[in-house]
N, C-alpha and C positions, 0 to 999 in steps of 0.2 A: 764796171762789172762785165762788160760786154767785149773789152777789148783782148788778143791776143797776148798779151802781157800777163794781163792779170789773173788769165788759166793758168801760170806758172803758181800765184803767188794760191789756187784758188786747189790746188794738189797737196799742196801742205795745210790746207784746213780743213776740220771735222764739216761733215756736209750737213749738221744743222747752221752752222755760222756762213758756209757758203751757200746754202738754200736763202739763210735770212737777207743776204747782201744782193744775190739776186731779186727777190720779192721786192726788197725795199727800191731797188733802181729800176726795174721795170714799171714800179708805178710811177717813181718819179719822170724816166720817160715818157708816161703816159700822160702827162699832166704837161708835160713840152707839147707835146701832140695837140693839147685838146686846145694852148696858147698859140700856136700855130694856124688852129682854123679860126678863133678868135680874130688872129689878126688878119689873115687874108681875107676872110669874110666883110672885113673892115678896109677893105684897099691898102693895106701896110703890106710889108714885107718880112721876114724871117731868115734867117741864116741857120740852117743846122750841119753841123760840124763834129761829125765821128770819123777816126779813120776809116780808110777802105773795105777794110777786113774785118770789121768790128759786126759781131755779134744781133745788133739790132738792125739792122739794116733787115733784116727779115723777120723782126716783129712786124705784124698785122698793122698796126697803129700807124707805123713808121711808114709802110707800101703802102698805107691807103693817101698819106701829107704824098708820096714821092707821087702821084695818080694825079 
């Protein structure tokens, strides 16, 4: 939902089905996030992997893991 691409696909849909697809991926990022301090709090490590340009990278959640 975040990616550059999927703006295209996100113009030909009524904005309750693009509202819903955003809500539902921003939690589900949120829920990456909260596994993230999970694990580093734990000495593991974590990989997160969006493109450059992608959308979340300036969710809150996301800047506070990138901190």
């Amino acid at each position: 939902a975040f990616s550059q691409l999927q703006n295209w696909n996100f113009r030909r849909m009524d904005k309750k089905r693009k509202d819903d697809i955003i809500n539902k991926e921003r939690e589900h990022l949120k829920f990456c996030m909260l596994l993230y301090r999970i694990q580093h709090g734990n000495g593991m490590y974590f990989l997160h992997e969006h493109p450059n340009k992608a959308t979340s990278w300036d969710m809150p959640e996301v800047q506070e893991i990138m901190e």
